[in-house]
N, C-alpha and C positions, 0 to 999 in steps of 0.2 A: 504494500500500500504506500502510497505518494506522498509525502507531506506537504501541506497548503503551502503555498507560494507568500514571502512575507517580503514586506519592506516596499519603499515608493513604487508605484509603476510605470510613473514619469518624472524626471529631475532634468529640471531647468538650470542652467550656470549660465551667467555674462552674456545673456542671448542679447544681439546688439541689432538694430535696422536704422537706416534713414532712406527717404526720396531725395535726390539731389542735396542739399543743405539740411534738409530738414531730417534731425534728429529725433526717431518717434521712440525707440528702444533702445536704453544706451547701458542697462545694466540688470537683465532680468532675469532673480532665480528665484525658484521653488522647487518643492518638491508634494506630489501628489500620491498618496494612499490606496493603493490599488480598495478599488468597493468603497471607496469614499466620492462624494458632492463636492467638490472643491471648484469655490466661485471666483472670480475675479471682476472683482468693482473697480468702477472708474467712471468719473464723467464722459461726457460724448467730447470726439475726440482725444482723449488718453492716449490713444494704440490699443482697445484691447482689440479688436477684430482682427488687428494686425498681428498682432502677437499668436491670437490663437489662427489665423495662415501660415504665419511660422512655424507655428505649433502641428500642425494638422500638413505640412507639407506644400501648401498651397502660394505660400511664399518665400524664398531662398532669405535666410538671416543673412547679415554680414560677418556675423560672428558668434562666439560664443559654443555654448553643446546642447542637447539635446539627447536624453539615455532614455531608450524605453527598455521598463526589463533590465535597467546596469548595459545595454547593449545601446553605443552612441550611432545615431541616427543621420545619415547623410544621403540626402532629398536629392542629392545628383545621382546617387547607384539606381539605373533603374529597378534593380531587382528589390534591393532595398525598402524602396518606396512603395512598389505594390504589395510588398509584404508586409508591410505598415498600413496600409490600407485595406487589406484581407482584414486586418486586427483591428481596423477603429472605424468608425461611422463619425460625418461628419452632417450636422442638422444645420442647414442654415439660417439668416435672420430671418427671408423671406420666403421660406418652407421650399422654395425650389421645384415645387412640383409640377409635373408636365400636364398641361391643359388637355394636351390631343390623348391623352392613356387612360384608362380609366383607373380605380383606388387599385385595382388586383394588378391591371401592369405598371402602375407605379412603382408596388413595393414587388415587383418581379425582378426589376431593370435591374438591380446591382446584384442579385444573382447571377442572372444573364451575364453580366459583366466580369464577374470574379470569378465564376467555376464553370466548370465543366457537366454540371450537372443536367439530367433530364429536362424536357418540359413539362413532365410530369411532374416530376418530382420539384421544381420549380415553382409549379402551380402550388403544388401542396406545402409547400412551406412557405409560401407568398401568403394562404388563405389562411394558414395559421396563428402569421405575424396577425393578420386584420383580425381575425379570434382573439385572439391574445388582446385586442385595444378594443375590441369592442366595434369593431369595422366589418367583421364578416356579413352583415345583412346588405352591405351599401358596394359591394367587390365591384360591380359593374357600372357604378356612378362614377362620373368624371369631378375633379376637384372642384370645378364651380357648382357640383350641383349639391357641396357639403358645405355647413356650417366651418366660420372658424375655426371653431374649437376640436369639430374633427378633421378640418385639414392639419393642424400640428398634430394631432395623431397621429394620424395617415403620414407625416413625417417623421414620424418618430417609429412607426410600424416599418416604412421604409429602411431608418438607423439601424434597428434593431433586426431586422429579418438576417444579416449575415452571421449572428451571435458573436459583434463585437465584444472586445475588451475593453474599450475604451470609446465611448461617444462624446463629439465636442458639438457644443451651443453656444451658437453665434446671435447673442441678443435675442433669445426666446420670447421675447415679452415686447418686442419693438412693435410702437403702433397700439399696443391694446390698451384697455380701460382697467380701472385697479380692480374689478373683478376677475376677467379674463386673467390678467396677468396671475393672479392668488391661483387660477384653475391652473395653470401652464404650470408653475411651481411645484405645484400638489402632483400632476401628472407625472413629470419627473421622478419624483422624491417614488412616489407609488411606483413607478416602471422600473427605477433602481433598484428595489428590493426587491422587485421580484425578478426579473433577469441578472443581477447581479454585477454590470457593469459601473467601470468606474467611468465617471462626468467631471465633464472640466468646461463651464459654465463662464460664459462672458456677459455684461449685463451691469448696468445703472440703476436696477431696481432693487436700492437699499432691504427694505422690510421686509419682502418677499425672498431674496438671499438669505438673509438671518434665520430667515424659521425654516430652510428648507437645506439648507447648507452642511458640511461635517464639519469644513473649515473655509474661510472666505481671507480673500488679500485685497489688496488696494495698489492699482497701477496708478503714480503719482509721476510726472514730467518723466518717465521713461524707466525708471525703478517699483520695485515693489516698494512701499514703505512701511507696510506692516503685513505680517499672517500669522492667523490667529485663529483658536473656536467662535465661534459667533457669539458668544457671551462675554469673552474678553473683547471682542473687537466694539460690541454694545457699552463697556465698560472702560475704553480706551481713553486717556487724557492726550495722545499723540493729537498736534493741534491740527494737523491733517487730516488723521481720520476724525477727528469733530468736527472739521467743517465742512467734511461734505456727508459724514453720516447726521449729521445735526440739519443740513437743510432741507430734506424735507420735511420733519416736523415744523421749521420755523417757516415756511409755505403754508402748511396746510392752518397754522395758530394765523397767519395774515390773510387767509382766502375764506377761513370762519369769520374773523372780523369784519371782513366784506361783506358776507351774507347777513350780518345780526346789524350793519350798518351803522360801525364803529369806525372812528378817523386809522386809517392806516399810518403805524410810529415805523421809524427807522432802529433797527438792533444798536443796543449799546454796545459800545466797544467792551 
């Protein structure tokens, strides 16, 4: 018998990026917990989407390492790459899915694309992924003919159909309303524990990271500046992580005072 596989399943060092002058990643490590929610916060514009192309292959670093498994990662070996890709799904911000396929050859396509397998057999695990989210009744509906909420499914049925290792989320929550977004979270954290994949989650959406998180970090001018539980990061006097975990509460305290039609005050220093 085998013993469980222990220790990070992805570790970050010095990962560095710029466009022309612009410096978006100049010093970024972690390390992620295989079966762990590990989020990265950051305002719009930060780099994270950049980071996690980095991260996911999709865009060449200028530097730095990348270990998946202790084994360092280099997005020029082709073989390399698609064998990192057999291993992780990658969900985009804007679910990606194809208009002209319907839900069942959607989450068929990266089968199709990775293996060798039947079209049988193809089918059958394409229809299962849509079982597994609750999609099986809707297999012949095309993505506009489903609600939002089950197209990020239907993309995450997609993720999940090769039994990845590792699924990355590119701003899950972009666009939606603070319900939807609370549902997208919850969907996740649910689909984590039962497929057992670990998630490396990019996203602005303070509150909803924290309750749904193992551990969450903060992309700050091209560094992490802090990683932590989501209790310590809740509990953080780092004046960074206060002031961007602090404003949206100090939003939502000025957009009550709007509604109850109180003079809007400027924060004290």
């Amino acid at each position: 018998m085998t013993s469980p596989k222990t220790g990070p399943l992805l570790r970050v060092g010095g990962l560095r990026k710029a466009f022309d002058e612009r410096v978006v990643l100049r010093d970024v490590g972690f390390a992620v917990e295989r079966g762990s929610i590990f989020t990265v916060l950051g305002p719009s514009g930060a780099g994270k989407s950049v980071l996690l192309k980095c991260l996911a292959g999709v865009e060449q670093p200028d530097g730095g390492t990348v270990l998946f498994e202790s084994q360092p990662l280099d997005f020029r070996d082709r073989a390399m790459r698609e064998s990192f890709r057999r291993r992780c799904s990658f969900l985009f911000q804007g679910n990606a899915l194809f208009d002209s396929l319907t839900a069942l050859q959607n989450v068929a396509l990266p089968l199709e694309q990775t293996t060798p397998l039947s079209r049988g057999e193809i089918n059958r695990r394409a229809m299962e992924a849509l079982r597994q989210l609750e999609l099986d009744d809707h297999a012949d509906r095309f993505p506009g003919m489903l609600s939002g909420g089950m197209q990020k499914r239907l993309a995450l049925a997609r993720a999940i159909v090769t039994h990845p290792e590792m699924v990355f989320f590119d701003e899950p929550t972009a666009g939606l309303d603070p319900l939807r977004r609370n549902a997208v979270f919850a969907m996740i954290a649910k689909y984590q524990a039962v497929f057992g994949f670990t998630a490396l989650i990019v996203t602005h959406d303070v509150v909803e990271a924290l309750a749904a998180s193992s551990v969450v970090a903060l992309l700050h001018e091209g560094e992490i500046c802090f990683a932590g539980r989501p209790e310590e990061f809740a509990a953080s006097g780092h004046p960074v992580v206060q002031s961007f975990r602090d404003s949206p509460a100090a939003l939502r305290s000025t957009l009550d005072a709007m509604r109850r039609g109180g003079a809007l005050t400027e924060e004290k220093e």
